[in-house]
N, C-alpha and C positions, 0 to 999 in steps of 0.2 A: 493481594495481587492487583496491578494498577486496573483500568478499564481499558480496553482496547480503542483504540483510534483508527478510525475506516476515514481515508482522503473522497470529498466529496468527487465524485466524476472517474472512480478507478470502481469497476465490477468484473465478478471473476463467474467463471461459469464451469461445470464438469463435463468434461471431454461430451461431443455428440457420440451420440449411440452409433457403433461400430467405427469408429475410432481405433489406430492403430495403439497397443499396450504403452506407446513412449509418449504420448501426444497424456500429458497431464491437466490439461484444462485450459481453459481462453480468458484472457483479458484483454476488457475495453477501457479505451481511454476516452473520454467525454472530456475533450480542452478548454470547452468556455466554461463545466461547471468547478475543473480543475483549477484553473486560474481564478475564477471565482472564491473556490476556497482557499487558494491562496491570499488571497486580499484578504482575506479574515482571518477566522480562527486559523488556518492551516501554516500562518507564516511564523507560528511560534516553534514551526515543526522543523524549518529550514536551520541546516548546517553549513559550513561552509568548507570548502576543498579545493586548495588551489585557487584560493580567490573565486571562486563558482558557488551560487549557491546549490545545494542539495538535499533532497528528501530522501530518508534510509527507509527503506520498509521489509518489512519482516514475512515471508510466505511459510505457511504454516498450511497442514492438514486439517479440514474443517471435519465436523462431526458428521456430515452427511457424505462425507468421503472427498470431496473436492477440494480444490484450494479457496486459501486466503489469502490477501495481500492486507496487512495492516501495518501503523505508522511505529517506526523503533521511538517511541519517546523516551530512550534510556538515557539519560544527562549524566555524566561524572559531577558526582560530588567535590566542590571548591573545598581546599584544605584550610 
């Protein structure tokens, strides 16, 4: 199984205490350290869509019960 890829400047958090059942967790976006990893490593991660670039990211259930957000690095294999 590949490693997981976490985008510098995206953190996820599990719902505050007393939090309504729907409310699944929070995320923060931190823009200057996002665009920062974009300038490096992060730009091998960009797709493109309609001429736009774009980042996929995959939310998953973390082990301590909250969410994840981490990077689809899934590539189709070139025939």
């Amino acid at each position: 199984m590949a490693t997981k890829v976490f985008a510098k400047g995206i953190s996820t958090f599990k719902p505050r205490e007393g939090a309504p059942d729907f409310v699944l967790g929070q995320i923060i976006i931190n823009v200057n350290k996002l665009n920062e990893w974009f300038q490096g490593e992060g730009n091998q991660y960009l797709t493109t869509y309609k001429d736009e670039p774009q980042l996929k990211l995959d939310v998953t259930t973390a082990k301590d019960g909250g969410i994840t957000i981490a990077v689809n690095t899934y590539k189709k294999e070139s025939n």
